[in-house]
C-alpha positions in Angstrom: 0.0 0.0 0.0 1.1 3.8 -0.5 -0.9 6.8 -0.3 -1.6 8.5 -3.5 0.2 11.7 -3.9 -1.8 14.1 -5.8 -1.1 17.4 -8.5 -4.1 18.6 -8.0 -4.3 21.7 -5.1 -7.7 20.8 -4.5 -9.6 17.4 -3.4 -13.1 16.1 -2.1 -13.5 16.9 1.9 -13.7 13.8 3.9 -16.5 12.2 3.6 -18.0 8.3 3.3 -20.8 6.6 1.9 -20.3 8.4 -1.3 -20.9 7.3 -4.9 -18.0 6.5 -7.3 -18.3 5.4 -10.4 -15.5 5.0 -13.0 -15.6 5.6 -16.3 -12.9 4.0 -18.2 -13.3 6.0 -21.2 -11.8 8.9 -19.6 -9.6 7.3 -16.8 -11.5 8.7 -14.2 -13.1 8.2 -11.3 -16.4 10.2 -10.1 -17.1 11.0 -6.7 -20.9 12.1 -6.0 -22.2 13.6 -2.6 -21.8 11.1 1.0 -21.9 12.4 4.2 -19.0 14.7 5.4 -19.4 14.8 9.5 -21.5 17.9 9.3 -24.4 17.2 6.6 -24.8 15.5 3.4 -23.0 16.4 0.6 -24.5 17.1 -3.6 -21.0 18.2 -4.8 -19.0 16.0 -7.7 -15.6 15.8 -8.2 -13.8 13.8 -10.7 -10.3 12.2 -10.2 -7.9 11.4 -13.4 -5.8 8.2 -13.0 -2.8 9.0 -14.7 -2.3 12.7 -13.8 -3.6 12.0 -10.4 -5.5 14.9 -10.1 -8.7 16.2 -8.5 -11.2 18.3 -10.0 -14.6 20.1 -9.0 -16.6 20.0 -11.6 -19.1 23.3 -12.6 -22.2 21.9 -13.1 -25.8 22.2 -14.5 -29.4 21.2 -14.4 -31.3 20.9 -11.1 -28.3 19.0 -8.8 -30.2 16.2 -6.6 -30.1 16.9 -3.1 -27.3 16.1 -0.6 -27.6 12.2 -0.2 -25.4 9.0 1.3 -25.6 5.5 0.8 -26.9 5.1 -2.9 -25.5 3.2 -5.2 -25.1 5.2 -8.7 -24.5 2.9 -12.2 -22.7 3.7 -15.4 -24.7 3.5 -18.6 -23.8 5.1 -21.8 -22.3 8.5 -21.3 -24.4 9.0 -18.1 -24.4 8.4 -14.4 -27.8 7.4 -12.9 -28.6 8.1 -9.4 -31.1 6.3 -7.4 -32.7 6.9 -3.8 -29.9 7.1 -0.6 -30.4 9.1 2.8 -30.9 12.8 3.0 -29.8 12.7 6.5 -33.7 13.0 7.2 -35.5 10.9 5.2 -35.2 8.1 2.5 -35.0 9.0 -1.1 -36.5 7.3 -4.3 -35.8 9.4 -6.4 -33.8 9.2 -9.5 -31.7 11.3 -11.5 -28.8 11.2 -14.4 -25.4 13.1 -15.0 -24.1 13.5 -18.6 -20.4 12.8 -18.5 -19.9 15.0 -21.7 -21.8 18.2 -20.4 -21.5 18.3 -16.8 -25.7 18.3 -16.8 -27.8 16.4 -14.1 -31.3 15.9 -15.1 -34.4 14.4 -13.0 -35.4 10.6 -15.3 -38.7 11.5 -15.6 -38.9 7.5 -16.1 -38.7 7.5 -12.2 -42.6 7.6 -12.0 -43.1 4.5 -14.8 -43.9 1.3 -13.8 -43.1 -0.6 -10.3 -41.0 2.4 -8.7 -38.7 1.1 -6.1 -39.5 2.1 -2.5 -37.2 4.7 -0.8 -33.9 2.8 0.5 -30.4 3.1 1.2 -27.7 0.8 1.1 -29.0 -0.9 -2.0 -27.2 -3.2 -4.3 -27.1 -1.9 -8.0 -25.7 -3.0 -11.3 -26.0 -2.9 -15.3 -26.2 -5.6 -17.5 -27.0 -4.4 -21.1 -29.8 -2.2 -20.7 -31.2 -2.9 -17.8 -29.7 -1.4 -13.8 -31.0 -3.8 -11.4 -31.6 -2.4 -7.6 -31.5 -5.1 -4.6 -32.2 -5.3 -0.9 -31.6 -2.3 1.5 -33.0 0.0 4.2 -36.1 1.9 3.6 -35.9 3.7 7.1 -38.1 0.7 9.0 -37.0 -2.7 7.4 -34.2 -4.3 5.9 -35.2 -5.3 2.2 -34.2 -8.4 -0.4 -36.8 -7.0 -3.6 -35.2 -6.4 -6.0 -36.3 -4.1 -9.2 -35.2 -3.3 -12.6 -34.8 -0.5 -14.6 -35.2 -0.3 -18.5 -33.0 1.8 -20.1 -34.9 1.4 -23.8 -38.7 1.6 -22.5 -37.8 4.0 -19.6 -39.6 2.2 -16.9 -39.2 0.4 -13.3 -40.2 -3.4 -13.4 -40.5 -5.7 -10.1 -38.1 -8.0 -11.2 -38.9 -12.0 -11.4 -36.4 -13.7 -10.1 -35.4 -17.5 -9.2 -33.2 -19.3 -6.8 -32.2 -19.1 -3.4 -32.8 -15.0 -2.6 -30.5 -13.8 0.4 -31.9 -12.2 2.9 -32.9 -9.0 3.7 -30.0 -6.3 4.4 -28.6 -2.9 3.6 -24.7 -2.2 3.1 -23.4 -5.1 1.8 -20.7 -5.0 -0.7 -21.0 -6.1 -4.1 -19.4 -6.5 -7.8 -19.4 -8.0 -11.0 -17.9 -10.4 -12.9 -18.9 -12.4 -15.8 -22.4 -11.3 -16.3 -23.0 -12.3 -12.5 -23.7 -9.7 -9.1 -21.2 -11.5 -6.2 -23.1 -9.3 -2.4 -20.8 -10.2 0.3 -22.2 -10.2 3.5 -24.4 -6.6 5.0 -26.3 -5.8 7.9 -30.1 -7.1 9.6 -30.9 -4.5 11.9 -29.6 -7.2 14.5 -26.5 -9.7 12.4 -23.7 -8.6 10.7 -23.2 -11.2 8.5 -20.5 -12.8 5.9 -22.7 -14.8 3.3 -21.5 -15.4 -0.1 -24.5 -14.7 -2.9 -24.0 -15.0 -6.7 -27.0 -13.5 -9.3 -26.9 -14.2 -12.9 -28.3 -11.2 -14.4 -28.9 -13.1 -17.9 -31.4 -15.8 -16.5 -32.5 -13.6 -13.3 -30.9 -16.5 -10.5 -29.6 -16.0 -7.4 -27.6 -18.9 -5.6 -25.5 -18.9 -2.4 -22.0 -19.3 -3.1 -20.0 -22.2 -1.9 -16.6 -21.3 -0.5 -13.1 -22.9 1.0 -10.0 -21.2 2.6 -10.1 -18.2 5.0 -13.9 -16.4 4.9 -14.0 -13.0 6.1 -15.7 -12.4 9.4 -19.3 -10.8 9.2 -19.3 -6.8 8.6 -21.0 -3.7 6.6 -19.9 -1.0 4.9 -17.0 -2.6 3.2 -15.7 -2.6 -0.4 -15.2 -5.3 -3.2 -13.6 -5.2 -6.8 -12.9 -7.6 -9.3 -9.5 -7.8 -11.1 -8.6 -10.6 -13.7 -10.2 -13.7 -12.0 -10.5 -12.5 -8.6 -13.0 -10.3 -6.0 -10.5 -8.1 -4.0 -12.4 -7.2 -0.1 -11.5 -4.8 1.7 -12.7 -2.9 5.6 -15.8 -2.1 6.6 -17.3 -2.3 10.0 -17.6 -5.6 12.6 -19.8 -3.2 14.7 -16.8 -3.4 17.4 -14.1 -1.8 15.1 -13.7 -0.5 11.5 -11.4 -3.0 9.8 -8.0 -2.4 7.3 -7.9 -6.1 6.5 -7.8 -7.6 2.7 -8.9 -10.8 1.2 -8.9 -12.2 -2.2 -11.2 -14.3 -3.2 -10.7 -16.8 -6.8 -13.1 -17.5 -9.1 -11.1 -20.8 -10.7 -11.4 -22.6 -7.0 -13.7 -20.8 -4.9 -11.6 -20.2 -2.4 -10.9 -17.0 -0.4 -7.3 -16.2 1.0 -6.0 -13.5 3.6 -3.5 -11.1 1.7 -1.0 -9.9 3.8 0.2 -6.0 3.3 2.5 -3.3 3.9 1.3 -0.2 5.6 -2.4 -0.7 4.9 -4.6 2.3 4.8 -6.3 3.0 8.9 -9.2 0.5 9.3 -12.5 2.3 7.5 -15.8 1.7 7.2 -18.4 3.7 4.4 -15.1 3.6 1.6 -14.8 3.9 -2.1 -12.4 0.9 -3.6 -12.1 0.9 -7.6 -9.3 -0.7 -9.9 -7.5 1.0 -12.4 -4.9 -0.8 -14.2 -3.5 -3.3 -11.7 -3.8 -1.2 -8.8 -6.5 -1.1 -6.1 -7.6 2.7 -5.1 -9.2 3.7 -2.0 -10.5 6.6 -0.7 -12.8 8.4 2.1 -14.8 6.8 4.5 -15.1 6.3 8.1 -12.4 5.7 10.5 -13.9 6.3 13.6 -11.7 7.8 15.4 -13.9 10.7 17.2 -16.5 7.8 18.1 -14.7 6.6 21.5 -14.3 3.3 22.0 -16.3 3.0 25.0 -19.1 4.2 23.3 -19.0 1.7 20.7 -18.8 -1.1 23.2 -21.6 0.4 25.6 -24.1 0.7 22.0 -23.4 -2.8 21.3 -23.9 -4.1 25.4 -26.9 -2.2 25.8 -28.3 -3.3 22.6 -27.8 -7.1 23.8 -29.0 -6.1 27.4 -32.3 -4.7 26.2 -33.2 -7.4 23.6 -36.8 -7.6 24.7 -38.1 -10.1 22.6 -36.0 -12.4 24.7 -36.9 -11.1 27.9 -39.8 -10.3 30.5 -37.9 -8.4 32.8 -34.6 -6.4 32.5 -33.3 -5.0 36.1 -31.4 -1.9 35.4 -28.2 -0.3 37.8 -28.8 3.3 38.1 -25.5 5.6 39.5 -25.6 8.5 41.8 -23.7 11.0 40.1 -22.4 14.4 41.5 -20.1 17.5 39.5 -17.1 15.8 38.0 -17.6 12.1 39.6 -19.2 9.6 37.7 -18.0 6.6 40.0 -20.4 6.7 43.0 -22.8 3.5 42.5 -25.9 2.4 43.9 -27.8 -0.2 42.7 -31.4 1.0 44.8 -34.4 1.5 43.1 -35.3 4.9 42.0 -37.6 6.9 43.6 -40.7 8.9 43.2 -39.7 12.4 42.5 -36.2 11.4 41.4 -37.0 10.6 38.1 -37.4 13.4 35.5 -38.2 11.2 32.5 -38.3 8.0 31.2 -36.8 7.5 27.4 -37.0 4.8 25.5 -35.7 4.4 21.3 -34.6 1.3 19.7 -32.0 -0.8 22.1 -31.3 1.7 24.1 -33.2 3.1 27.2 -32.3 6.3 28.7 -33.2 8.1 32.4 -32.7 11.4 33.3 -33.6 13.2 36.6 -32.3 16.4 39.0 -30.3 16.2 42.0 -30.4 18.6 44.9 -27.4 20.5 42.9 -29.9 21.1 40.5 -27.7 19.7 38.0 -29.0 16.8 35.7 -27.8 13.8 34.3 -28.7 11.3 31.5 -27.8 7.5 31.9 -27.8 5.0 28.6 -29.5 1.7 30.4 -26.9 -0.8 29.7 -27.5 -3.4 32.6 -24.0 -3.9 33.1 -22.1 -3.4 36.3 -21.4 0.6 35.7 -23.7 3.3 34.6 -23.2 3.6 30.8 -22.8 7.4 30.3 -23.4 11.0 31.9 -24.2 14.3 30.6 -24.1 17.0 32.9 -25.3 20.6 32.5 -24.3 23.7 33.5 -26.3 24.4 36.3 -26.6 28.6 34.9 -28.8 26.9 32.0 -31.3 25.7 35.0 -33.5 23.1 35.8 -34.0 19.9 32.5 -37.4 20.3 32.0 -37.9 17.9 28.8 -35.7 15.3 26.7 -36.3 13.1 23.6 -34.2 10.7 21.6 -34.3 9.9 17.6 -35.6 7.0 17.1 -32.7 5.1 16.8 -30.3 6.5 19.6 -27.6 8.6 17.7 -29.0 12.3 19.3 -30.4 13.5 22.1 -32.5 16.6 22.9 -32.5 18.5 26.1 -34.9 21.4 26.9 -33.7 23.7 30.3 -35.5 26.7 31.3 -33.3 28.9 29.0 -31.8 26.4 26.0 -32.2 23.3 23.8 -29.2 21.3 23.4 -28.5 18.1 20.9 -26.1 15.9 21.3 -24.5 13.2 19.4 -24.6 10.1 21.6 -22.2 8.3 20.1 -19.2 10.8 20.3 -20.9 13.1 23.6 -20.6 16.6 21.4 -22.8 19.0 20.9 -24.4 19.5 17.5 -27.1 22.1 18.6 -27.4 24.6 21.5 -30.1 27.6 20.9 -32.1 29.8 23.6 -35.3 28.8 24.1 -37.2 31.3 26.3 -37.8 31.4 29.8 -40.8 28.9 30.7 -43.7 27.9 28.5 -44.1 24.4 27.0 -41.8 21.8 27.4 -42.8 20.3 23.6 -39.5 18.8 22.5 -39.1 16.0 19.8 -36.3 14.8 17.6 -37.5 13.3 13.6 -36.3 9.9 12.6 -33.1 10.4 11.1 -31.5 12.8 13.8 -31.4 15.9 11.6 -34.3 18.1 12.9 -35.5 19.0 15.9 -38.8 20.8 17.3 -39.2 22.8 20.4 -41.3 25.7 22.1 -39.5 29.1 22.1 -39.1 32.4 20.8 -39.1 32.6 17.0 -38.9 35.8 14.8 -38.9 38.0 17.2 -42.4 36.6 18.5 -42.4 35.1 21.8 -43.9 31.4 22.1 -43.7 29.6 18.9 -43.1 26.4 18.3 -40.2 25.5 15.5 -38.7 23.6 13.6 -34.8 23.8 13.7 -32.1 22.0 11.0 -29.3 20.8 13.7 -26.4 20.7 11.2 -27.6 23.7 9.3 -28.7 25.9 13.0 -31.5 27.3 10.9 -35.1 27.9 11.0 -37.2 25.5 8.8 -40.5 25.9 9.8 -42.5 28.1 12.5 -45.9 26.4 13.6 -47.9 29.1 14.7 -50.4 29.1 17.4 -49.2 25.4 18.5 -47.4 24.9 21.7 -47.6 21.3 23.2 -47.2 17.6 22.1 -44.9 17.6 19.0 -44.7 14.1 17.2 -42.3 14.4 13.7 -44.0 11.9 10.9 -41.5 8.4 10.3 -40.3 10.3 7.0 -39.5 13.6 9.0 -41.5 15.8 6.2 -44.5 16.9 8.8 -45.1 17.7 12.1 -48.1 17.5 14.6 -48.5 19.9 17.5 -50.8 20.8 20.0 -52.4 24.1 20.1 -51.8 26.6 22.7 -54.6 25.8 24.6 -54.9 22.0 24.3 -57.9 21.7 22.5 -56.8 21.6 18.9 -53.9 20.3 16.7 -52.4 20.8 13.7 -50.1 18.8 10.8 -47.6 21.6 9.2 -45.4 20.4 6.2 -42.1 21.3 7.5 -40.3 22.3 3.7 -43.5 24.1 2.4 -44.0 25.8 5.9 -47.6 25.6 5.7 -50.2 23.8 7.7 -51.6 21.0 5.9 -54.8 20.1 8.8 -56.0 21.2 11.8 -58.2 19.0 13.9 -60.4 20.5 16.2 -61.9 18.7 19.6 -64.5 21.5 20.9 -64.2 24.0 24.1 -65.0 21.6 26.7 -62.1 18.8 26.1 -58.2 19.0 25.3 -55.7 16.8 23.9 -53.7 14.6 26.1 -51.8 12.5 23.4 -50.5 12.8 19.4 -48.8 10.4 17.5 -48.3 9.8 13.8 -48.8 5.8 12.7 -45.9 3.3 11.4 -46.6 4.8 7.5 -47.3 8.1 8.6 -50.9 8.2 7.0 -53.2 8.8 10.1 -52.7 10.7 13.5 -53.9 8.5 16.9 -55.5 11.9 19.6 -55.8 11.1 22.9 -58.5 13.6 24.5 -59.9 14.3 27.7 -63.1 15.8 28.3 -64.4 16.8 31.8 -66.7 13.6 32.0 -65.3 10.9 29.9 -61.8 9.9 27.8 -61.2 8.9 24.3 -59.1 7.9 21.9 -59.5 8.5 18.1 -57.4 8.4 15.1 -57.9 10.8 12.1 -56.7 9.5 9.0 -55.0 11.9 6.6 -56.0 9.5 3.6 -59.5 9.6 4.3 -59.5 13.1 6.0 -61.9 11.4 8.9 -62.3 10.5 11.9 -62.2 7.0 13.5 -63.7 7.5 17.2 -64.2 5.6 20.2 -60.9 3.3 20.2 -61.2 3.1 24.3 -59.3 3.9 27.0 -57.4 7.1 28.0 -54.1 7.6 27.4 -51.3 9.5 28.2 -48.7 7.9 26.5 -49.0 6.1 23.1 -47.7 3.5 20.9 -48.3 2.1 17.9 -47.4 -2.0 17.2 -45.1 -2.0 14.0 -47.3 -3.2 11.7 -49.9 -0.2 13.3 -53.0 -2.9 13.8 -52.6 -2.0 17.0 -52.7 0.8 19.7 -51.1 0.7 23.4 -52.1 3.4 25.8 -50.9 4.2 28.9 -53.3 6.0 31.7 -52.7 9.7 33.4 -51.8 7.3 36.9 -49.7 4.8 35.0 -52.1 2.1 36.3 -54.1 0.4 33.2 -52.6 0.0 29.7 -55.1 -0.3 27.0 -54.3 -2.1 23.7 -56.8 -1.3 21.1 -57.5 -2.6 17.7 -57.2 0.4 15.1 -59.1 -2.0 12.4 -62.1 -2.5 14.3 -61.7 0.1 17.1 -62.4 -2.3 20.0 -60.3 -3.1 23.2 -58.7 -6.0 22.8 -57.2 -5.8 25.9 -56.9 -4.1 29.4 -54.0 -4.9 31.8 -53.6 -3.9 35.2 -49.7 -3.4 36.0 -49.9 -3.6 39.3 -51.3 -6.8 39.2 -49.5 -7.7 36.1 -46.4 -6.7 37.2 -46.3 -7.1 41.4 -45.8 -3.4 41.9 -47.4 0.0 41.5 -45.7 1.9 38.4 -45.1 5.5 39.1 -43.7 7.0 35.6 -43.6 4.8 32.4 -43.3 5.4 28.6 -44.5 2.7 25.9 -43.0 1.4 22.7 -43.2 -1.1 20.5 -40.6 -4.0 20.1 -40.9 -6.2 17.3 -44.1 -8.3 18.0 -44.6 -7.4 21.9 -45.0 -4.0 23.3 -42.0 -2.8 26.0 -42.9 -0.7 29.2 -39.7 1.0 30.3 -41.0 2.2 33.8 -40.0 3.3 37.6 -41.7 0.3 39.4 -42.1 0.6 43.4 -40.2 -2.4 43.9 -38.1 -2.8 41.3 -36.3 0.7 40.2 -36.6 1.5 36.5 -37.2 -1.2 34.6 -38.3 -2.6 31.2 -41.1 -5.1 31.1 -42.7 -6.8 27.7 -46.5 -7.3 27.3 -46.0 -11.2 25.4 -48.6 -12.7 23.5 -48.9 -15.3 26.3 -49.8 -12.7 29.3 -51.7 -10.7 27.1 -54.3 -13.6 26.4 -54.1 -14.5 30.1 -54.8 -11.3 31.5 -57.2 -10.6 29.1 -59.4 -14.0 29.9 -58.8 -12.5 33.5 -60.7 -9.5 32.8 -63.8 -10.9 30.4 -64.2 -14.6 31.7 -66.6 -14.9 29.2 -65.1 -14.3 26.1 -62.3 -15.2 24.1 -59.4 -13.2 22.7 -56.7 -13.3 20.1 -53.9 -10.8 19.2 
C-alpha cells in the first residue's frame, strides 16, 4: 500500500458513503455527494488516473439533493442516481449526470412502472440495458426485492427472479464479474453477516456461493472489486471496530485467502475501492476515530442487554452521580420524584432526573455493572425540563429553562445549543433520522412559537404558529403534529413548504392529552380528555376522517409496527389499554400492578418487534423494562372478560 500523492491543489473533503463510479473511457473516477461529519453532501468531483489529479466540476441542471448511501450505475455517457439518505428521510428518487456536459437531469422515467421504494444501502448494477436495484434500508426494514430499470422503455419493473434470494439487508458489498452480481455479507438490523450470494443477471438466479479457505468475518460497509479472475475485499465495519484487512477471493477454486500488506490504509468503514490498471484505489470513508471506544462497546452491550423479545424483565443499575464524579454507585431502586423522565428508542433506554445540585444527568441503560454514560449541564442553564431521543439513539435533545441542546450520543458533542425562552411548554421532539429538531420558544422575534430547527444547518425551517404542546415528527421527518396553545386543537404543518396542511379541532370543553403519527405516517392516533369521559380517536389523513371511540385514555401512546394496534398508557400509569385500530375495539386491558407485582409510578411505551415494551419506575423494582407477550396478554385478558375469548 502507498498513499496516493496528488497534483491537484484541491480534493473532495472527507466524507463516506459516497458514490464512485468510473468511467474507463476517460480514466477517471467520479465522486458524488456522501456524508461529510457535518451534513450530506451534492458536490461532484472527478479524479484522473494517470495525472492524479482532482477536479470540482461546474455543473448544471437541477443538482439532486445532498444524499449518502446510494448506489449510482454507469450507462452510456451517463451516471444514474437512485434513492440514498438525506440525512432525514429516505429518497426514491432518480436522477442522471451526462459525463460530456457536466448536466444532471431528473429521469422522468422515475414515475413508470413498479418504482422502487425509498432505500439506502442498496445493491445496483447494469447488464445491457437494464440497472438492477436489490435489498436495502427503507428507514423501518431491511429489504431483499429487488427491481429493474429499462434503459430502452424507460420504466421500473419488479423483477422476477429464481433461486435461493438472500436475505434482507442494507450495506453489503458487491461486484461483478462475468455477467453475475457477487453481495458479500451486510447488515439485519440485529446480524452482521459474511454470506457469499451469486446473481446471474442473464437468467434472473440467485444462488448462495459455496466457498473454502479463509472467509472474512461478518461486517458492513465494506468494499469489493474484481480484477482478472479474482473479488478483492476490503474494511468495513464488525460493529466493534472499522477493519484495514484484505482478502482475495478466486473464481477458478472458490476459495478466499488472507493477503497480507505493507502499511495498509487506517481500518474504515463507508469507503470507495475501484481498480485501475492493476492497482486497487481507496478513498474516504469512516475511520472512527472521534466515536470513543467505550461508546462503541456500551451501544453494542446495551443493545444485547435490552433485547426484549427475549426477555420479560430487564433490572437496570442506576448511578448517583455528583459535579465531575461519575464513580459513586448504587444499585437502589429509584424513587418517586427522582426521576425526570423515562426514554426509551430502539435498544437503548435512557433516564434522566435532577439532583439537589440542581444539576441533571442522562444515563444510557446498559444493565452492566457501571452506569453507561453522563451528561451534565451547566447548572446557569437551569432546571431539564424535557428530553427526547431519535428513534434510533444517535441524538439527544435537552430542553432547560433557558436552551435546547442536541447531542451526538455516540461521540458526547454537541451538535445544537439555541435559547429557548424562559418557561412555557416543554414540547420537544427529535425526527427519525437525527437531523431536525422541534421545540417551544421564541421565533422571529415573537415570543412562544413552536419551531422547527435543522441541527447541522442551525437554521429555522418551519414556524408552527399558534401550536405549543405535544410535537410528534412523521417516520419520513416531512410533517409535524403539534398541540395548540390551549390543548384543544392540533395541527399537521409540512415542515419544507412551511404551511399547515390540517388542523383538527376537539371543541371547548375537552383537550388533547396524546399525538402520535402511525408506522406509514398516513393517520394521527389523539388522545383527549373531556371533563366527564376519555377517548381515543385516530384521524386518517388519507380519508380526512375521523375514526372514534378506540377506548381507554391515554397518556402515553404506541403504535405496534405493523400499526394494527394501539397501546395506551393511563394519566396514573395504572391500566394500559391495547386497542384494535381495524375495528376500534379493546382488545385488551391490563392492570400493571397486578401484572407486574408493583405499583408503576412513571412509564413510557414502545413497541418492540411483536410485543409492546414498558420502560417504567416500578415501586419495587427501580426502572425497569417489562414486555407485554402474546402469552400474558391472552391471560390477562381472559382474567378481565371470563366470558369471552381473545386473540392478538
Amino acid at each position: 500500500w502507498r498513499e496516493v500523492e496528488l497534483n491537484s491543489p484541491v480534493k473532495p473533503g472527507e466524507r463516506g458513503s459516497q458514490s464512485s463510479p468510473v468511467l474507463q473511457e476517460q480514466d477517471a473516477l467520479y465522486v458524488f455527494g456522501g456524508y461529510g461529519g457535518s451534513g450530506r453532501l451534492d458536490d461532484i468531483y472527478r479524479f484522473n488516473f494517470p495525472s492524479r489529479y482532482w477536479t470540482r466540476l461546474e455543473v448544471q441542471g437541477t443538482v439532486p439533493a445532498g444524499r449518502e448511501n446510494n448506489g449510482a450505475v454507469v450507462h452510456g455517457n451517463k451516471m444514474y442516481l437512485f434513492g440514498g439518505y438525506s440525512g432525514f428521510t429516505w429518497l426514491n428518487d432518480f436522477h442522471s449526470f451526462n459525463f460530456d456536459t457536466s448536466t444532471w437531469q431528473a429521469v422522468p422515467s422515475g414515475h413508470k412502472g413498479s418504482v422502487p421504494s425509498t432505500r439506502f444501502g442498496y445493491v445496483s448494477a447494469v447488464h445491457g440495458d437494464f440497472m438492477y436495484v436489490f435489498g436495502g434500508y427503507d428507514g423501518s426494514a431491511w429489504l431483499n426485492d429487488m427491481f429493474d430499470f429499462d434503459f430502452e422503455r424507460g420504466s421500473w419493473y419488479s423483477t422476477q427472479v429464481q433461486g435461493f434470494i438472500p436475505s434482507g439487508r442494507s450495506c453489503p458489498s458487491w461486484a461483478t464479474h462475468n455477467g453475475s452480481v457477487y453481495l458479500f455479507g451486510g447488515y439485519d438490523g440485529v446480524h452482521r453477516m459474511n454470506d457469499f450470494h451469486q446473481f446471474r443477471m442473464g437468467s434472473r438466479t440467485w444462488s448462495s456461493v459455496r466457498s473454502a479457505g479463509q472467509v472474512p468475518s461478518p461486517r458492513y460497509f465494506h468494499a469489493s472489486v474484481v480484477y482478472g479472475n479474482s473479488l478483492f475485499l476490503f474494511g468495513g465495519y464488525s460493529g466493534q471496530e472499522r477493519l484495514n484487512d484484505l482478502y482475495e477471493f478466486r473464481f477458478d477454486c472458490h476459495t478466499w485467502f488472507v493477503l497480507s500488506t505493507e502499511e495498509p490504509p487506517s481500518g474504515r468503514s463507508s469507503l470507495v475501492a475501484e481498480v485501475f490498471n492493476n492497482s486497487l484505489y481507496v478513498f474516504g470513508g469512516y475511520n472512527g476515530s472521534i466515536e470513543s471506544t467505550t461508546a462503541s462497546q456500551l451501544r453494542q452491550s446495551a443493545a444485547s442487554a435490552l433485547g426484549l423479545r427475549d426477555v420479560t424483565t430487564l433490572r437496570l443499575l442506576l448511578g448517583t452521580v455528583e459535579l465531575q464524579n461519575h464513580e459513586t454507585l448504587k444499585s437502589a431502586g429509584v424513587k418517586d420524584g427522582d426521576v425526570l423522565q423515562v426514554l426509551f428508542s430502539e435498544g437503548l433506554g435512557f433516564v434522566t432526573w435532577t439532583d439537589c445540585t440542581g444539576t441533571a444527568q442522562l444515563w444510557r441503560l446498559s444493565g452492566g455493572e457501571e452506569p453507561a454514560a453522563a451528561w451534565a449541564l451547566p447548572r446557569e442553564d437551569g432546571d431539564v425540563r424535557s428530553m427526547a431521543l431519535d428513534r434510533i439513539s444517535e441524538t439527544l435533545a435537552a430542553r432547560t429553562q433557558k436552551t435546547v441542546k442536541v447531542w451526538d450520543v455516540g461521540r458526547g458533542e454537541v451538535l445544537f445549543d439555541h435559547p429557548s425562552g424562559e418557561g412555557g411548554s416543554k414540547a420537544l421532539a427529535i425526527c427519525q433520522g437525527g437531523q431536525l429538531v422541534a421545540f417551544w420558544g421564541d421565533a422571529d422575534g415573537e415570543p412562544g412559537q413552536l419551531q422547527v430547527w435543522n441541527i447541522h444547518e442551525n437554521c429555522c425551517v418551519c414556524i408552527c404558529r399558534d401550536c405549543e404542546a405535544f410535537v410528534c415528527f412523521s417516520p419520513d421527518g416531512q410533517r409535524v403534529v403539534a398541540g395548540g396553545l390551549y390543548g384543544d386543537s392540533a395541527s399537521v404543518w409540512d415542515i419544507e413548504a412551511r404551511k399547515q396542511l390540517w388542523t383538527l379541532g376537539r371543541g371547548t370543553d375537552g383537550f388533547f392529552s396524546g399525538l402520535l403519527f402511525s408506522p406509514d405516517g398516513s393517520s394521527i392516533v389523539v388522545a383527549s380528555r373531556e371533563p366527564n369521559w376519555e377517548e381515543i380517536d385516530l384521524w386518517c389523513g388519507k380519508t380526512g376522517s375521523w375514526l372514534r371511540g378506540l377506548g381507554g385514555g391515554a397518556f402515553c401512546l404506541a403504535f405496534s409496527d405493523d400499526g394494527e394496534e394501539l397501546a395506551g398508557l393511563d394519566e396514573n400509569c395504572s391500566t394500559v389499554f391495547i386497542t384494535s385500530t381495524l375495528t376500534g375495539s379493546v382488545v385488551v386491558q391490563l392492570s400493571l400492578a397486578e401484572w407486574a407485582g408493583s405499583r408503576c409510578s412513571q412509564a413510557v411505551l414502545k413497541s418492540s418487534s411483536e410485543d409492546f415494551c414498558i420502560v417504567g419506575v416500578w415501586e419495587e423494582d427501580g426502572v425497569t423494562a417489562r414486555t407485554i407477550r402474546r402469552q400474558e396478554v391472552f391471560k390477562f385478558a381472559v382474567g378481565y372478560d371470563p366470558g369471552g375469548v381473545c386473540l392478538w
